[in-house]
C-alpha positions as CSV (number, residue, x, y, z in Angstrom):
1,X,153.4,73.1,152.1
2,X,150.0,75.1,152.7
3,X,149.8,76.0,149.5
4,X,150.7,73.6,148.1
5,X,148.4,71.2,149.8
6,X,145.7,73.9,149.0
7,X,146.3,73.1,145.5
8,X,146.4,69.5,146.0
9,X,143.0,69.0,147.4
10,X,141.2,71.8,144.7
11,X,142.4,69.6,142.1
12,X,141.5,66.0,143.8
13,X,138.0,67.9,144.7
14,X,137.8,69.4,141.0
15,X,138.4,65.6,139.6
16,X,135.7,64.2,142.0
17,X,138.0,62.0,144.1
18,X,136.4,60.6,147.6
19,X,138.1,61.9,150.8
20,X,139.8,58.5,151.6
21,X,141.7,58.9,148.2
22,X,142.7,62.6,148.9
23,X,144.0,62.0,152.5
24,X,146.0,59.1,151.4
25,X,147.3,61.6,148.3
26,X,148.0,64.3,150.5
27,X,149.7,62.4,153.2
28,X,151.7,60.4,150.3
29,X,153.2,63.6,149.0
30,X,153.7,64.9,152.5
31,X,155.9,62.3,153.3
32,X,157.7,62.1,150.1
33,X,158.5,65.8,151.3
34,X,159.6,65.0,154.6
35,X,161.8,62.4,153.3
36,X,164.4,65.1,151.8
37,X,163.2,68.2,153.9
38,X,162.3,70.2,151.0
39,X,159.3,71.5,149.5
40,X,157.7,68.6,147.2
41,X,157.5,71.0,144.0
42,X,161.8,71.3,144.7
43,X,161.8,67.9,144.1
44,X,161.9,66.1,140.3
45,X,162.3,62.3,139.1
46,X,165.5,61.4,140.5
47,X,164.1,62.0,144.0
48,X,160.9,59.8,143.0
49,X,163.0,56.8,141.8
50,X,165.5,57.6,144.6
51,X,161.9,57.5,147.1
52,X,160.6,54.5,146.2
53,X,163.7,52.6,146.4
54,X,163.5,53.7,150.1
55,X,160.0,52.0,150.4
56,X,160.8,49.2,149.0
57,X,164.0,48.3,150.0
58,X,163.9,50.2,153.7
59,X,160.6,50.6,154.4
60,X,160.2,47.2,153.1
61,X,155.9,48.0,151.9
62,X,153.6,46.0,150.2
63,X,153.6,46.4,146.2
64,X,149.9,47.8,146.7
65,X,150.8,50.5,148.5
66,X,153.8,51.7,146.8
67,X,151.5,51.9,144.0
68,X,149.4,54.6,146.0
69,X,152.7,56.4,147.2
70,X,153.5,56.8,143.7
71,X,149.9,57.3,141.8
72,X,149.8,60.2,144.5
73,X,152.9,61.5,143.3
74,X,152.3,61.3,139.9
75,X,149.3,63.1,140.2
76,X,150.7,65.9,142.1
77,X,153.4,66.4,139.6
78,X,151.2,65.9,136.4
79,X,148.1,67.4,137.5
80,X,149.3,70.0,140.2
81,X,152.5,71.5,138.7
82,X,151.9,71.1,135.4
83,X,155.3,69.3,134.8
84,X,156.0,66.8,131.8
85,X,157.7,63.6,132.7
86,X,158.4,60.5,131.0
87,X,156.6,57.1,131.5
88,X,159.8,55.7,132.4
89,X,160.5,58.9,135.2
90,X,157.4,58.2,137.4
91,X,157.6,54.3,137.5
92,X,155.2,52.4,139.6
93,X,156.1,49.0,140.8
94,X,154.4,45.7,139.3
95,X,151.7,44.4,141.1
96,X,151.5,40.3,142.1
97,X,148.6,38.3,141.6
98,X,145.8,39.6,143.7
99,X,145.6,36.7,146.3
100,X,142.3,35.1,147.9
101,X,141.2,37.2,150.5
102,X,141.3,35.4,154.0
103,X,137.8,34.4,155.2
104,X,136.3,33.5,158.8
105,X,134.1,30.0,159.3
106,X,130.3,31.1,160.4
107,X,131.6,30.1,163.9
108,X,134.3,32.5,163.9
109,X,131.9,35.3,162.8
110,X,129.6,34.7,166.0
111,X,132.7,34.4,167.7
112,X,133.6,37.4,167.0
113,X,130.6,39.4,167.1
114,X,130.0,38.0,170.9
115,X,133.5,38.9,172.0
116,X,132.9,43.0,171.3
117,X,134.0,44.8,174.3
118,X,130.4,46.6,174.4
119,X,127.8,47.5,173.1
120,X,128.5,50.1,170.5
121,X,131.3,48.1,169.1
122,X,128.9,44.7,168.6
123,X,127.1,47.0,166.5
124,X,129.6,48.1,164.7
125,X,130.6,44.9,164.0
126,X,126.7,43.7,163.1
127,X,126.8,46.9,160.9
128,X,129.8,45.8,158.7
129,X,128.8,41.8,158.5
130,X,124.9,42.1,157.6
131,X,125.4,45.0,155.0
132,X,129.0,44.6,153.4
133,X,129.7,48.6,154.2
134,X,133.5,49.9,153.8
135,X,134.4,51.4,157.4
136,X,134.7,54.9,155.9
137,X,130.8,54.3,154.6
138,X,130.2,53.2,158.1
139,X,131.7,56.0,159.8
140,X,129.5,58.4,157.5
141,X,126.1,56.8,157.8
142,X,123.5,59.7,159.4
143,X,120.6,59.1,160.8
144,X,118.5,60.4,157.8
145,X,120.3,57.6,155.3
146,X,118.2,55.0,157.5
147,X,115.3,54.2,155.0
148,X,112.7,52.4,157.7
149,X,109.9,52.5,155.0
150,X,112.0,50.5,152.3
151,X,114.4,49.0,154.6
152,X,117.5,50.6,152.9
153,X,120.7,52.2,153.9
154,X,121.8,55.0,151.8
155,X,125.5,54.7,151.1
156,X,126.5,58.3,149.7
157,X,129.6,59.3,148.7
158,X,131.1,55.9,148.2
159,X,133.7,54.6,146.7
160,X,134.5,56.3,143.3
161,X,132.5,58.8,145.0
162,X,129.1,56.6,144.0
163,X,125.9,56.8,145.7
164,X,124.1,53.2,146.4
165,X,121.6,51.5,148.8
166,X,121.8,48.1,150.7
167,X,119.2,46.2,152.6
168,X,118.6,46.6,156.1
169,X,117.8,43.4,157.8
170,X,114.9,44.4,160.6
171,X,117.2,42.3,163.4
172,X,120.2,45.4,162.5
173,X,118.2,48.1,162.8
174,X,116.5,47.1,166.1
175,X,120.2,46.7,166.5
176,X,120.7,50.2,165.7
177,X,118.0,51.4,167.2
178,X,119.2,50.0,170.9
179,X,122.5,51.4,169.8
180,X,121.4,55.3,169.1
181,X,119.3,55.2,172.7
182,X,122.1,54.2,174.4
183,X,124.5,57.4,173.1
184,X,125.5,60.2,175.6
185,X,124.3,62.9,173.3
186,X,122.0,63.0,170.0
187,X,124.0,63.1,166.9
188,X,123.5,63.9,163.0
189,X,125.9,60.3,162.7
190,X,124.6,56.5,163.2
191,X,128.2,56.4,164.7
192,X,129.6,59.7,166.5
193,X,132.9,60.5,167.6
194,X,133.0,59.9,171.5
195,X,135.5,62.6,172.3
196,X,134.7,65.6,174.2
197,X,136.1,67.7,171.7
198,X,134.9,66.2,168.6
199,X,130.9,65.5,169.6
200,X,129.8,66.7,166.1
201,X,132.3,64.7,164.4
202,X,131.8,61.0,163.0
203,X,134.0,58.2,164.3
204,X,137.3,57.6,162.9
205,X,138.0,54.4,160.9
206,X,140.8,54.0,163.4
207,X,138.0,53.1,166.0
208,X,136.2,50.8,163.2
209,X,139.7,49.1,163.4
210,X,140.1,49.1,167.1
211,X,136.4,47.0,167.0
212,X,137.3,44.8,165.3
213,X,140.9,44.1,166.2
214,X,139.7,43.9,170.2
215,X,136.8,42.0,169.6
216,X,139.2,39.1,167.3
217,X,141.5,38.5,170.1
218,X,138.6,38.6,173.4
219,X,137.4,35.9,170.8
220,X,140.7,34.1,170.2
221,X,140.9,34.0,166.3
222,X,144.3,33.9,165.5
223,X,143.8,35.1,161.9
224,X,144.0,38.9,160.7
225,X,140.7,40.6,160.9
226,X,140.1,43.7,159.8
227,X,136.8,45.4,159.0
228,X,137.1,44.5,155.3
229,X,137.3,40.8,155.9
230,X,133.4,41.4,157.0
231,X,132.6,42.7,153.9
232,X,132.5,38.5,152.4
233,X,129.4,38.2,154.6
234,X,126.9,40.9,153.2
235,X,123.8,39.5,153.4
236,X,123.4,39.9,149.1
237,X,126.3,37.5,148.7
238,X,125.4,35.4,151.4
239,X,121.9,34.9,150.8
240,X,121.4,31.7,147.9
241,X,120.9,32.7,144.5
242,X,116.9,32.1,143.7
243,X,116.2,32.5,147.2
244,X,113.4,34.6,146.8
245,X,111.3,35.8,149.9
246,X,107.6,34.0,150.2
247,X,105.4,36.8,152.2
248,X,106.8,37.4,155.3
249,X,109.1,34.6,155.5
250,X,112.2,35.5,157.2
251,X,114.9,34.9,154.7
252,X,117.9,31.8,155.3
253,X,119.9,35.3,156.5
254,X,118.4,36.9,158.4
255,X,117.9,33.5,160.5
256,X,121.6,33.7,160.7
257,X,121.9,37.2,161.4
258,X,118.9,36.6,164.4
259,X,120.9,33.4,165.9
260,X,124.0,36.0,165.9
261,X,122.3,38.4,167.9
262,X,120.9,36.4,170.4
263,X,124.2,34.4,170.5
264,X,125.8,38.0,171.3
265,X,123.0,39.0,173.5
């Protein structure tokens, strides 16, 4: 499938899509390979229906992500190879109503915080709650996206491949600042891969989930927490509306974010 998957990521680069979206396309359509050990452009629309019966009714997935398994497949065949199918010939399944997502008490959050296992995971874990970043954003920040004059981060290449900013509390990047010192070796990345063989790398999101994952049961919270459920805390949705800052008036946050700190100190 070389290339194949050659083609697959021109055409997801050519169309702008982010990285995340082209490593879950490319490892969608490898599977869906692997499944009948052949050649994905062998393969037509009686293997896709015949595929996502298996993930449904096997495999057992969540609606969402047989929707990705099968938006990466339709793309591959549409956009790839050039084939013409019907509507009814690449179905995708129907979605259910998007529930509430599952949020932590202020407690649990300095709970959690405090439990990290050290000290570059607590600041992975301050990274995510004070500025609302997706881990793959995380993983990504460099050291020159750290606006210190305007107290910014620069998120680039995020999702939808967008660039944006968020604030930077000053009690984070002290934070961050501890952090860096404390590395084995200076990096281009805010977080750097740890392995020997991968020092110029960033960290995988798989360690993002590790963090938090470790740090939720050291801390006892019994409910699922993953890195996005950090994302509800960001200091612009957290921080009330009208709030405005008077001089240098620390605001209602970053209080919050300081007693966190010192609590996890």
């Amino acid at each position: 499938m070389t290339q194949l998957r050659k083609m697959v990521l021109e055409e997801l680069e050519r169309r702008n899509y982010s990285q995340a979206t082209a490593r879950a396309y490319v490892g969608a359509i490898q599977r869906f390979a692997e499944h009948f050990h052949r050649s994905p452009d062998q393969l037509g629309p009686e293997h896709i229906r015949e595929y996502q019966l298996h993930l449904v009714q096997d495999r057992k997935l969540h609606p969402r992500t047989v929707m990705i398994q099968m938006s990466a497949l339709r793309f591959f065949f549409r956009k790839v190879l050039k084939r013409r199918f019907d509507r009814d010939d690449l179905p995708l399944p129907k979605l259910l109503r998007r529930q509430i997502p599952m949020v932590l008490s202020r407690d649990e959050v300095a709970r959690l915080i405090a439990a990290a296992g050290n000290l570059r995971h607590r600041t992975i874990l301050m990274a995510l709650y004070a500025t609302g970043m997706r881990r793959a954003e995380l993983c990504h920040l460099r050291i020159e996206d750290i606006d210190k004059e305007r107290m910014v981060l620069h998120i680039r290449q995020g999702k939808g491949g967008k660039d944006r900013e968020v604030p930077l509390p000053p009690k984070l990047l002290a934070q961050l600042r501890i952090h860096y010192r404390a590395l084995p070796h200076r990096s281009a990345w805010v977080f750097p891969s740890l392995q020997s063989r991968r020092p110029d790398q960033p960290m995988t999101e798989k360690a993002v989930w590790h963090a938090c994952r470790q740090a939720a049961r050291r801390a006892g919270i019994t409910k699922s927490v993953h890195p996005h459920t950090l994302r509800h805390y960001a200091a612009s949705r957290t921080m009330p509306r009208g709030s405005e800052r008077s001089g240098s008036r620390p605001s209602e946050y970053e209080v919050w974010l300081d007693t966190i700190i010192r609590h996890a100190a």
